[in-house]
Structures are given as structure tokens and as C-alpha cells.
DOKOL-763342 format. One record per residue (C-alpha): x, y, z. Coordinates in steps of 0.02 Angstrom, whole numbers, padded with zeros to 5 digits, always signed. Last residue first. Layout:
<sites>
XYZ/...
</sites>
This chain:
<sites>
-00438-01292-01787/-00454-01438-01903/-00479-01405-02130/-00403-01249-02086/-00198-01305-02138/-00248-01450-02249/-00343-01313-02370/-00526-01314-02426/-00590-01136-02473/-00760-01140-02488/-00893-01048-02589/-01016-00935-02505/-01218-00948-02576/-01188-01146-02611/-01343-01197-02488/-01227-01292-02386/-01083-01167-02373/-01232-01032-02339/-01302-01158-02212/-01134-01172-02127/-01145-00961-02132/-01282-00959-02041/-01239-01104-01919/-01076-00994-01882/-01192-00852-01846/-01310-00927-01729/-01151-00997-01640/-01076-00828-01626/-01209-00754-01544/-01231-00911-01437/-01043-00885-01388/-01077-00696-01333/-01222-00735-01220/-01097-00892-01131/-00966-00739-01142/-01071-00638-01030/-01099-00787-00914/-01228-00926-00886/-01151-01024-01038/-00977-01033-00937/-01062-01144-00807/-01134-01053-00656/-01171-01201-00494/-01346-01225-00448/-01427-01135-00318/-01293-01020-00301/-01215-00986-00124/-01169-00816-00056/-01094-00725+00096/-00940-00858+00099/-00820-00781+00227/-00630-00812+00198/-00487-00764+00321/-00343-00723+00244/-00147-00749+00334/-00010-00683+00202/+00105-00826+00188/+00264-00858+00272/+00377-00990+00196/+00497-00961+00312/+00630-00894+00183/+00530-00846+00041/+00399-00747+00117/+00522-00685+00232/+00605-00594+00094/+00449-00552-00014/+00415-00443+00155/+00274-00432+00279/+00099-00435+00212/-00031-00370+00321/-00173-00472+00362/-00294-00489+00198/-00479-00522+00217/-00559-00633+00099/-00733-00604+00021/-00851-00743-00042/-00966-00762-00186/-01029-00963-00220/-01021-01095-00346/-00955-01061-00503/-00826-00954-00439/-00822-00745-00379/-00685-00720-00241/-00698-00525-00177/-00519-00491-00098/-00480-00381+00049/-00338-00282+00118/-00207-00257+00256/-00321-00252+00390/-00384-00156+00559/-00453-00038+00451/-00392+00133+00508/-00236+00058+00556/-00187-00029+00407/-00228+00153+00293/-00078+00210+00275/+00013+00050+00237/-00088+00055+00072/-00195-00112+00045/-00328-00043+00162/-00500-00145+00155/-00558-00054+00023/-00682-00195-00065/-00858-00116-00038/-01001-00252-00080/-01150-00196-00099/-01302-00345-00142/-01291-00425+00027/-01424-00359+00116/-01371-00174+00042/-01211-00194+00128/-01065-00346+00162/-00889-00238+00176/-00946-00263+00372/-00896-00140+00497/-00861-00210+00657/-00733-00076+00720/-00583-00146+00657/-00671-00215+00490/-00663-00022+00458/-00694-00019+00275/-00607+00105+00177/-00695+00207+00034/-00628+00198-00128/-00664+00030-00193/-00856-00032-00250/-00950-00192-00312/-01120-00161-00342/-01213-00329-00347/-01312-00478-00451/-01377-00612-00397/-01567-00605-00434/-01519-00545-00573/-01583-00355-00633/-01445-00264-00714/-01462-00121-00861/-01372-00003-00787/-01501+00091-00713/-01565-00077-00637/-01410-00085-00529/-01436+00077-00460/-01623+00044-00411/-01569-00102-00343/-01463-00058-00229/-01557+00086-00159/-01709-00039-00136/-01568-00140-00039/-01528+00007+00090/-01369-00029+00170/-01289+00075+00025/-01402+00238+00065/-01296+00370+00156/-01141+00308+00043/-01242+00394-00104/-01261+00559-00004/-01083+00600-00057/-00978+00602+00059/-00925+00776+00171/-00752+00824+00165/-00720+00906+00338/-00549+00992+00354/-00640+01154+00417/-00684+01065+00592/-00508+01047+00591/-00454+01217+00665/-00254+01220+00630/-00281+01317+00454/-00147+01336+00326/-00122+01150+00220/-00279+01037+00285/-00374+01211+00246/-00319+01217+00086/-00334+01044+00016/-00514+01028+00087/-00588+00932-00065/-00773+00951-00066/-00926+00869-00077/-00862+00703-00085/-00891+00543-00198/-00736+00568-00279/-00736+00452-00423/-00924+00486-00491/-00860+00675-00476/-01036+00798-00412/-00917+00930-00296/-00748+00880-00418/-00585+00819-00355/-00508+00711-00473/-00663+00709-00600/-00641+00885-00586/-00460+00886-00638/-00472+00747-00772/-00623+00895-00844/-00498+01026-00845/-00401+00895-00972/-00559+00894-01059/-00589+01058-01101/-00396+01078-01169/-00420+00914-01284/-00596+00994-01357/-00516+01179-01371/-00382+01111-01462/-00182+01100-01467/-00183+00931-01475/-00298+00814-01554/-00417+00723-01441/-00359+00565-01363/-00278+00585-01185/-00416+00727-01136/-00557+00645-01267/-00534+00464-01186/-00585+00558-01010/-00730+00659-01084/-00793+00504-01159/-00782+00419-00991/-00884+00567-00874/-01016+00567-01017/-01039+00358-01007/-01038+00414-00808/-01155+00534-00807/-01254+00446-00937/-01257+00282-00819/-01348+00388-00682/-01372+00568-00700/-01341+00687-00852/-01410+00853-00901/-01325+00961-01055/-01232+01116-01101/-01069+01034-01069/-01104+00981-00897/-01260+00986-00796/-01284+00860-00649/-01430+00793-00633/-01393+00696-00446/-01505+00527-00440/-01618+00502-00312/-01603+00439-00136/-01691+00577-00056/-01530+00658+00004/-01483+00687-00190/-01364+00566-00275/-01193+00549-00361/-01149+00367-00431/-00989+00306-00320/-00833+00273-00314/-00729+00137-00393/-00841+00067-00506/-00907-00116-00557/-01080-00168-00587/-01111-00369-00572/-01225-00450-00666/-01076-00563-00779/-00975-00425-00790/-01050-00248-00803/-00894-00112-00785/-00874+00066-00749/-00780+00227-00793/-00685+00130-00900/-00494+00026-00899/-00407-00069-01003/-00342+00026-01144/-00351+00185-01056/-00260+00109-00886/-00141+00030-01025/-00099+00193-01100/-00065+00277-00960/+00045+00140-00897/+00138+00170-01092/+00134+00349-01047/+00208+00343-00910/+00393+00233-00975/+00389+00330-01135/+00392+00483-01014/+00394+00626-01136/+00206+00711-01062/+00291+00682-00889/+00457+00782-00930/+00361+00943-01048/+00233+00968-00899/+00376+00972-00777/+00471+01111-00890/+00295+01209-00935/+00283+01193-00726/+00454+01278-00669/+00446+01410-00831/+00258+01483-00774/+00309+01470-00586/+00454+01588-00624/+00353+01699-00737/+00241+01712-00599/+00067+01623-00606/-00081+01706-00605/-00237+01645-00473/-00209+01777-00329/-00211+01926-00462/-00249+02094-00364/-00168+01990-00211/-00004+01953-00316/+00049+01778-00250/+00231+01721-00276/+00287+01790-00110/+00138+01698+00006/+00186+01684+00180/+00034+01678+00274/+00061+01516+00354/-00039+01451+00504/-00190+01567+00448/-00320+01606+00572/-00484+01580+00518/-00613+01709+00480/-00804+01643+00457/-00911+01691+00309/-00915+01520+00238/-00714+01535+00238/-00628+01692+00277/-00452+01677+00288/-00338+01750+00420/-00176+01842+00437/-00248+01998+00497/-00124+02099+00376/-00126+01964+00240/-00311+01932+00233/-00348+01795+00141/-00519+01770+00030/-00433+01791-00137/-00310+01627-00104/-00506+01564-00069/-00571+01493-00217/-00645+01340-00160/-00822+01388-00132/-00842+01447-00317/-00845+01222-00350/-01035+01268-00443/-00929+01150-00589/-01044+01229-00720/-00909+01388-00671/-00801+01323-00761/-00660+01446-00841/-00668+01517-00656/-00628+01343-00594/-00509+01306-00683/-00412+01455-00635/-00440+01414-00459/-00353+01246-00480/-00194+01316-00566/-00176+01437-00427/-00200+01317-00289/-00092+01178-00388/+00051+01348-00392/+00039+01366-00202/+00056+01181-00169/+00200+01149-00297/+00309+01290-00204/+00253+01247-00012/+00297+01055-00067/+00471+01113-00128/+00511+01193+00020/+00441+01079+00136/+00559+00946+00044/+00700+01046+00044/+00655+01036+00239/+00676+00860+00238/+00831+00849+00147/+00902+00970+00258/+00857+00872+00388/+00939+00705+00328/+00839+00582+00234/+00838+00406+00235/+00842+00358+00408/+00707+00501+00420/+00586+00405+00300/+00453+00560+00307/+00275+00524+00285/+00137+00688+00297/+00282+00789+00228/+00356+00963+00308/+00243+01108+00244/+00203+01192+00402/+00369+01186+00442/+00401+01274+00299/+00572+01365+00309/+00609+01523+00171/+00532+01524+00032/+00581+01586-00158/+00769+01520-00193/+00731+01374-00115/+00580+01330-00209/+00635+01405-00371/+00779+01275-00362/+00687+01134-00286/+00550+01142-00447/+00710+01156-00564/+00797+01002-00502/+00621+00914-00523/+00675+00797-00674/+00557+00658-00719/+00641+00505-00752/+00499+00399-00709/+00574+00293-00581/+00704+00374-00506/+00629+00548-00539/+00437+00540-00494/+00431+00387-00375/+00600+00429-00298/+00482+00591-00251/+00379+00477-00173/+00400+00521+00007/+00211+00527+00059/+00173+00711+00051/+00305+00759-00086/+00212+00621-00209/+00048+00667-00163/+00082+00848-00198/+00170+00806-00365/+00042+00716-00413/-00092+00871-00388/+00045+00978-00465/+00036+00878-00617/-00155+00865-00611/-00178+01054-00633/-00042+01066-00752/-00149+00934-00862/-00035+00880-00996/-00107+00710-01060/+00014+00620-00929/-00049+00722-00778/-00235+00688-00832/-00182+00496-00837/-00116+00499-00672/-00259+00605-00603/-00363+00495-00650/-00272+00352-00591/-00277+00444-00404/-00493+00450-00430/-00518+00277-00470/-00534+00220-00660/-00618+00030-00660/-00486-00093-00716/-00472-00251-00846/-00394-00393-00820/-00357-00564-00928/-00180-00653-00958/-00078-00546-00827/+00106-00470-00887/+00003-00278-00911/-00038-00298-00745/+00110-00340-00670/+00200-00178-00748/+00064-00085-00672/+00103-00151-00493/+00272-00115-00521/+00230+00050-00586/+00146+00081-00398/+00313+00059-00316/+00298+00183-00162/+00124+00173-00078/+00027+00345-00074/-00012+00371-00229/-00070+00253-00397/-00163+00092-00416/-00316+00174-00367/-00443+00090-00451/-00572-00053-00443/-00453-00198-00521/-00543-00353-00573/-00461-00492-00628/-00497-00635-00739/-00484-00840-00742/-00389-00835-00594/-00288-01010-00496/-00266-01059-00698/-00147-00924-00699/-00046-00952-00556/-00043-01125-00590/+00030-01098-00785/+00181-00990-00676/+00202-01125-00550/+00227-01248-00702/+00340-01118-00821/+00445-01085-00658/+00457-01288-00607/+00496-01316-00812/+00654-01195-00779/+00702-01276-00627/+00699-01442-00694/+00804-01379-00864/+00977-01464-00813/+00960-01573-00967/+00983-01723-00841/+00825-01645-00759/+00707-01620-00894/+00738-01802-00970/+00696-01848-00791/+00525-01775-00804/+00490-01850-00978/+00561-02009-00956/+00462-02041-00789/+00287-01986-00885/+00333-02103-01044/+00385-02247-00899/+00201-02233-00854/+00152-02229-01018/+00117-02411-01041/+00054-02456-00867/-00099-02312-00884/-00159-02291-00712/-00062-02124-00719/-00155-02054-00855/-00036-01935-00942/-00152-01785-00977/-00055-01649-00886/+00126-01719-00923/+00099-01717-01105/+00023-01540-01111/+00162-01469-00985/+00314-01542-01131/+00195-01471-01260/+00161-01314-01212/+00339-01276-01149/+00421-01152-01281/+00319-01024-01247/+00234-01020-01031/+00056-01118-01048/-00108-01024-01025/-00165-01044-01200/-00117-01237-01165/-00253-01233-01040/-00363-01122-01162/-00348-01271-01272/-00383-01419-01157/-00535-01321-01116/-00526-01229-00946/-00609-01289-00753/-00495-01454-00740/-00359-01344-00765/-00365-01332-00574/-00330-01489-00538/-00203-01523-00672/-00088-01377-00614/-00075-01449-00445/-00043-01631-00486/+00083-01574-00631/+00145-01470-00457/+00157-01630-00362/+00249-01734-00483/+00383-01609-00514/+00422-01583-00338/+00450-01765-00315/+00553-01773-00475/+00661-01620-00407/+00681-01636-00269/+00750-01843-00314/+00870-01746-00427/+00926-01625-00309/+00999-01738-00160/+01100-01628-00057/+00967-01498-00006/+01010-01332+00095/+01069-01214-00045/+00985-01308-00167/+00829-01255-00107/+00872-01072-00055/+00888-01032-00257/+00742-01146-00304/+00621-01030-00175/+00692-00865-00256/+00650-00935-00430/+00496-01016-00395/+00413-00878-00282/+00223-00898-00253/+00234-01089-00337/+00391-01143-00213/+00306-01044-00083/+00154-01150-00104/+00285-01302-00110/+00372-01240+00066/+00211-01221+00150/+00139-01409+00090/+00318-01468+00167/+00289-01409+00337/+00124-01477+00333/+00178-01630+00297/+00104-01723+00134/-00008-01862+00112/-00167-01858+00206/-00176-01646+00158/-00107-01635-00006/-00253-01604-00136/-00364-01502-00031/-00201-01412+00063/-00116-01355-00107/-00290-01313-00144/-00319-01185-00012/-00136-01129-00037/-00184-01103-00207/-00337-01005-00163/-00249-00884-00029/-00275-00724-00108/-00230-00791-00289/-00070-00818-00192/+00055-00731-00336/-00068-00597-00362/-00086-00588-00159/+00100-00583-00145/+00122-00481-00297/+00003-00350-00237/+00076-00357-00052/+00236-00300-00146/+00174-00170-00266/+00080-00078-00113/+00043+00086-00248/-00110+00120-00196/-00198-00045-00218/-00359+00028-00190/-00458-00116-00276/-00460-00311-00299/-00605-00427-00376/-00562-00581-00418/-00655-00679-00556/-00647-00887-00538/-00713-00962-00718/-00856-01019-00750/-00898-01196-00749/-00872-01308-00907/-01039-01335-01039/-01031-01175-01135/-00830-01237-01186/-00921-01368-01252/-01025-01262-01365/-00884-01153-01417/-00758-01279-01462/-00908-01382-01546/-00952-01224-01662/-00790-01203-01698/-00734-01367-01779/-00911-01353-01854/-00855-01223-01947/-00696-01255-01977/-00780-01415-02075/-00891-01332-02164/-00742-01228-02241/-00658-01061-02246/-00689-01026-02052/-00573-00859-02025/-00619-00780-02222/-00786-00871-02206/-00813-00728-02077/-00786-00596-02200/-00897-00676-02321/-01037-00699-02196/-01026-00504-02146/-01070-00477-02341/-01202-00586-02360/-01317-00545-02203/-01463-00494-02308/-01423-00650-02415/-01428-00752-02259/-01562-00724-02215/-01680-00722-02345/-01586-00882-02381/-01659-00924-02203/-01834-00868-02192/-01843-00963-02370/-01792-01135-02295/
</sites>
């Protein structure tokens, strides 16, 4: 009894503030049975997604899917008593609701008894997998305005003679109201939920793929999620704090994969001037002509505007980028400075000591005394851009999710999240690297790597601290030692003006030398403070190629890489259209995507992205909610919650007894 007044007057302060929430016993207790039941259900499904790259609808088909788990249950409930024909046609209805009710009642005559049948079997749905949440976090889940007619239908008990004609009056009340379609959205939309407790996005929303604010906009919509920074979001949120060098890195992508819709359509960010100066300043650029062209959408002289304008941001990113990298020279990145290694009379380049010839050597904005100075001209073009994405309401507020969400890295219940990689020698030991004065490997590097991120976006403007950083979104971009690039070097300039392509090599990291070495594994994951038996480095960023026989499964099972080529681009070099890592109470499996073919079709033959699913782990005994994070962080909260009961008890905190918090 004395350990605990001693207790809880040391801890007298903090118990006052909670009694604030929990102003009687009776809260309390309220709350410490929500908490301790809640202990006692299995844990929730994670999925695990990455390199998105701006695919927004193959995203929303495997959002809307939950990579082929509701179809999987649509099948476990339905199979002896529903047609296959008609079990595709109700996942669709759950995918798409709105689309799917639209071509319904084009082609059925008899609504009403649709719509009771169709009723029935997605209450059916939705209460098998809320069978996983608390009643509470089930209604959490529930679209406004329709907890309480979705509450009722969920816990009717069918065997239950006296509320059977409840149940009936319910759904048909729904449908003479002309409000069945409505309560079929806010059901498929609760199952879609339920279907994923949290998700797991391991970078690279942005470039390459067209629509990649779509994808952001359906992230901000989604009940839990939370995102580990790749390299292309960096450079995102670098190009929305201001970073020139970023900008014209974007703008680059953007030119090179026909995004420029991307840039003004979208964003609103005006590059009338950029064409301008790039016309007016060089000629044609056939060298320059984009990676992706949509020629039924563009006409040649589109095209080669295009050329131009790429050319124009090119030469300015390589200017912008050396000057970084004589303000830093802690970034040992001296190699890439080469517009003062060309030769304009011999047209070549000397790289590594070796002189390559040039494809272009065209260069009438650079001053050869000066290679790294911007014009006047190039000065105006780029303040201009700078001033358009730094205004973007729209931008910024993705920017600001990715910071409010995202990190360098994530632990979640044992497993270590992060797009790339964490830098090491050949030896298998972790890269120092020396920024800022100071030596950092390992979880330091990338705690460091994270501040210096929040302090480009976040650090007062007009500073030395807010400047230093935003060089810093650059290197983590593209940087020799960068957690998100994982490479040696970036070989922008040699892609653009030399044909030899033994100079486009970009060397990895020696970290992807070692992931199909456990001890490697484990050494990494105990770094960060993670030493289950079942616990694993999930990664993005580097493409799988299932094509060949690669398996995402490394490290004897404790690696698991999760690029499996969302982006277009990438579908031949994999063989797929994407993978998902499926985390539930009782096992770890990881789903390969086919390719996804259009919302359209989806709808209208009820075609469904084809996964297959390979369960690489089984638990012993299946994880409740207490064996996770938030189990730890509801035993916290217990032990606290008993403190202060005892401080009710003991008469140290007075209550506050009103009707409205004597129940939770």
C-alpha cells in the first residue's frame, strides 16, 4: 500500500490530466475492460505495398480488392450456395458499388428482390470479417449517418424468430426510401475496411505512372497507413520545400515519361516560360526526345517541344546539382561534376580518365570558365517554377501528408520497414558516413537522414539550417551513401550525351550483395532494436524479377523485397504487375499481382486482377492484439488507469460523476 501512494503521488500531476478523460471509477474500469478485451481478439491483417509509382488505377483495384482477400472470402462464405458467376459480380459490386449499381439496373427488371438478396449477402460479408474488431472499432469503421442502421443489421441473430421480421423491416425500409444503393456503398465501403486493419506503403508513390495524386488522395481517405519515404517522394517533398535541384529533377521525370499533364493539369504549375526559353535557346534535340511518348496524343511538334524543354531543364538540374555539390564536398559525389570535363572542340568528355564521345555538345547556356552558373534566363525560368510548386495548396497538402505520415523507417509489430536500403561496406559492415561534422551508420544514419528531412520542409525560411537541408533532399535523392538510393552513383549524364553504356552503370550498394545472407539479416534487424524469432526487413525499391525465378523470399525468409513492378515500366522486367505482403494472425504470405487492365472492364465483366498467394510463414500459435505494439501500448495504459483507480480509491484525485462519462 505505501509502494503505491508513493506512487502515485510522484505521478500526481499526469494522473490529474488523465482523470480529466476518465473522471470517475467507473470510466475507468469502462476502459480498462475495452482495452483488455480488445488484448484478447486476433491482430489485425497489415498489408504491405511499395513502388506504386504513380499506377493510381491498379492501386485502387488492389486497395479496393485488399489484393484478392475479399474475393477469397466472398468464395469461403459463398461457395455451396452461390454461382460462380454471381460471387464475381458481388466482389465487383463491393470493388465498385456505384459503377456496378449503375450497370445493374440497366440489365435487371426486378430491383427490389436485388436488392434484398444483395443486401443479405454483404451484412454476411461485413459480419465475417468484423468478427476480428471490437463492436466499437466496427462501428468506428462505419460510413456517418449509417452506424446504426449497419450496427443493427450486423448483430441481428438470424435464429432469433422475434427479430427476424426486425431484420426484413429494416432492409426493406431502405428500399421503399429509395436508399438501397446508398446503404450497398456505405456496406462495401465498411468491408473494404475491415478487409485491412493498416497499410503499409514502402515509397515511391510518385514518377513514372501518370495519376500519382490520385493515389495520394486515396491515402489520405484510408482509416490507418503510414509510409516509408522512397527516393521519388523525396524528391517530391524537396521540390515542394523549394529545392531547385529537386524541381528540375521532377521536371526531368515528368518530361521523360509524359507527365507534364502531371505538372500543369493537375498541379497548376505553369511551364509556359520553361518552353519559351527552351525554344528560343536550342535548336532540335533528338537526343532529348522522351523515354515514353503517347504519339496519338501528341503531334511532332509537340514532341520535339518536348526535347526542347527537356534539353533546357536537364542542363540547368546539371548545373544546380554541381553547385551542391561544391557547397558539399562531405558528399565525396566530386565524380559527378563533369559539364567542366567536356571538351567542346573534340566533342568528348573525360570520365575516370577516359574520353567519350559526346552525342550532343550543344551547350549555349553554359559558360566553360563557369559550367555550374546559371544565365539570367535560367535564373528567371526556375525562381518562376520554384515560386508555382512552393504555392500549390493542392502539393503541399500531399507533401504534408507524406511528412505527417511517413519516416525514414518503420518498426511494426518486429518488422523493420524502409524503402531502400541501410549503406554497408563489402565486408558486411555498416557504412560511417560523415555528415554535419559527425559519424553515423545504422539507425543513426537514418534517425539523422529524417531530422534533416523534417528540418528542409520545417525549418524557418530564409536560413542557413532550411537551405542545408534542402541540399540534403537532393542527396538523399541521389546521394553515393543515400539510405533511399542504394547506388553508388546516379549516371544522369552519361544516360543523356554518351552512346557507350558501359558508363550508364549504377552500381548497388553492397547491402543488396548480402540480403540472402540471414546473419546479415539479423544483424540489421538487431540494430534497430528487433530480435523475434519472426521478425523481417521488409524492402521496396529494387524490382524483383519473378520472370527469371527470382524469389522476393531472401535472408531464409527473414527479407522480404516487395517491388514487383506496379509502374507499367517496369511489367516486363518483372514478369508482374506487383506484389502484396499479407501479415494476419496466423501466417505471412506474399501475393503476386498480374497486370490490371482497366476500372472499365473491371466493372463490366467483373474482371479481377489475378494474384497468386504463397504462404512462406506459419505462427505457432495465432497473434492476438496483446502480441502486438499496441498490445505493449494497452498494458501501459492499463498500469496507469489502475493507478489512477487506486488514486480515486485512496481519495488522492477527486471525481467528477456526470451521466454523460459515467459509460464509455
Amino acid at each position: 500500500m505505501k509502494e503505491k501512494l508513493i506512487q502515485i503521488r510522484d505521478n500526481r500531476k499526469y494522473l490529474r490530466m488523465l482523470s480529466q478523460k476518465y473522471p470517475s471509477i467507473q470510466d475507468v474500469a469502462a476502459r480498462i475492460v475495452n482495452l483488455a478485451s480488445y488484448d484478447a481478439l486476433p491482430k489485425g491483417t497489415e498489408h504491405f505495398i511499395s513502388d506504386l509509382h504513380g499506377e493510381a488505377d491498379a492501386f485502387i483495384h488492389i486497395l479496393n480488392n485488399a489484393s484478392g482477400v475479399i474475393r477469397e472470402k466472398v468464395d469461403n462464405l459463398f461457395d455451396h450456395t452461390i454461382p460462380l458467376n454471381e460471387r464475381d459480380s458481388l466482389a465487383t459490386l463491393v470493388y465498385y458499388p456505384k459503377q456496378k449499381l449503375e450497370l445493374v439496373k440497366r440489365q435487371n427488371t426486378n430491383m427490389p428482390d436485388w436488392y434484398r438478396i444483395t443486401i443479405q449477402r454483404l451484412v454476411e460479408l461485413a459480419r465475417l470479417l468484423s468478427s476480428k474488431y471490437s463492436r466499437k472499432i466496427t462501428r468506428d469503421r462505419m460510413p456517418i449517418g449509417y452506424e446504426y442502421i449497419i450496427d443493427e443489421l450486423l448483430h441481428t441473430n438470424y435464429d432469433e424468430q422475434n427479430k427476424e421480421k426486425y431484420y426484413d423491416t429494416i432492409i426493406q425500409t431502405m428500399i421503399q426510401l429509395d436508399m438501397a444503393d446508398d446503404l450497398i456503398v456505405a456496406l462495401s465501403s465498411l468491408i473494404k475496411s475491415l478487409a485491412v486493419d493498416r497499410l503499409h506503403i514502402l515509397g515511391d508513390i510518385f514518377d513514372r505512372g501518370p495519376r500519382p495524386d490520385i493515389i495520394m488522395e486515396k491515402l489520405m481517405e484510408h482509416h490507418s497507413v503510414d509510409i516509408q519515404w522512397g527516393n521519388h517522394d523525396i524528391l517530391w517533398m524537396g521540390a515542394a520545400a523549394g529545392s531547385r535541384a529537386c524541381i528540375a529533377n521532377v521536371l526531368n521525370n515528368c518530361l521523360q515519361y509524359d507527365n507534364v499533364d502531371l505538372i500543369e493539369d493537375v498541379y497548376g504549375i505553369n511551364l509556359r516560360e520553361l518552353a519559351l526559353f527552351a525554344q528560343e535557346t536550342y535548336g532540335d534535340c533528338p537526343v532529348f526526345t522522351p523515354k515514353v511518348v503517347n504519339t496519338s496524343k501528341h503531334g511532332s511538334k509537340e514532341v520535339r517541344l518536348y526535347a526542347q524543354m527537356k534539353k533546357a531543364i536537364d542542363v540547368i538540374m546539371l548545373k544546380l546539382e554541381g553547385r551542391i555539390i561544391l557547397r558539399h564536398p562531405e558528399y565525396h559525389m566530386e565524380d559527378r561534376l563533369l559539364l567542366d570535363k567536356i571538351n567542346y572542340e573534340a566533342k568528348t568528355v573525360t570520365i575516370g580518365g577516359v574520353a567519350y564521345p559526346m552525342r550532343d555538345c550543344s551547350f549555349p547556356t553554359v559558360n566553360p570558365q563557369d559550367p555550374y552558373n546559371l544565365t539570367p534566363e535560367e535564373e528567371q525560368v526556375m525562381e518562376n517554377i520554384k515560386q508555382g510548386f512552393k504555392r500549390c495548396e493542392k502539393l503541399q497538402r500531399h507533401v504534408s501528408f507524406l511528412y505527417s505520415k511517413g519516416e525514414m523507417f518503420t518498426c511494426c509489430n518486429g518488422n523493420l520497414l524502409f524503402h531502400g536500403c541501410v549503406p554497408m561496406e563489402k565486408d558486411g559492415s555498416f557504412s560511417r558516413i560523415e555528415l554535419d561534422g559527425q559519424t553515423y551508420f545504422g539507425r543513426e544514419l537514418m534517425n539523422h537522414c529524417e531530422t534533416l528531412a523534417r528540418q528542409a520542409y520545417f525549418a524557418p525560411t530564409n536560413t542557413q539550417v532550411r537551405a542545408h537541408a534542402k541540399d540534403f533532399m537532393w542527396y538523399l535523392w541521389c546521394g553515393k551513401n543515400s539510405p533511399l538510393f542504394g547506388r553508388n552513383v546516379m549516371t544522369t549524364f552519361e544516360r543523356l550525351f554518351i552512346e557507350d553504356k558501359t558508363t550508364w552503370a549504377e552500381p548497388k550498394n553492397p547491402y543488396y550483395d548480402h540480403v540472402n545472407q540471414e546473419k546479415m539479416c539479423l544483424n540489421v534487424l538487431a540494430e534497430f532494436g528487433l530480435s523475434s524469432s519472426h521478425s523481417h526487413i521488409v524492402n521496396g525499391h529494387v524490382p524483383v524479377k519473378a520472370k527469371n525465378g527470382e524469389s522476393p523470399i531472401k535472408g531464409n525468409g527473414r527479407l522480404v523485397v516487395i517491388d514487383g513492378g506496379f509502374c507499367r515500366a517496369y511489367h516486363n522486367t518483372t514478369g508482374i504487375a506487383g506484389y502484396t505482403l499479407i501479415s494476419n494472425s496466423n501466417d505471412m504470405r506474399i501475393v503476386a499481382h498480374e497486370p490490371f487492365t482497366t476500372i472499365e472492364d473491371a466493372v463490366e465483366n467483373n474482371t479481377d486482377i489475378h494474384s497468386t498467394s504463397n504462404i512462406f510463414e506459419f505462427l505457432e500459435k495465432r497473434m492476438m492484439v496483446a502480441d502486438t505494439d499496441s498490445g505493449e501500448v494497452h498494458r501501459e495504459k492499463i498500469e496507469d488507469l489502475k493507478m489512477l483507480m487506486n488514486a480515486y480509491r485512496m481519495g488522492i484525485i477527486k471525481q467528477t460523476h456526470t451521466k454523460e462519462n459515467l459509460f464509455l
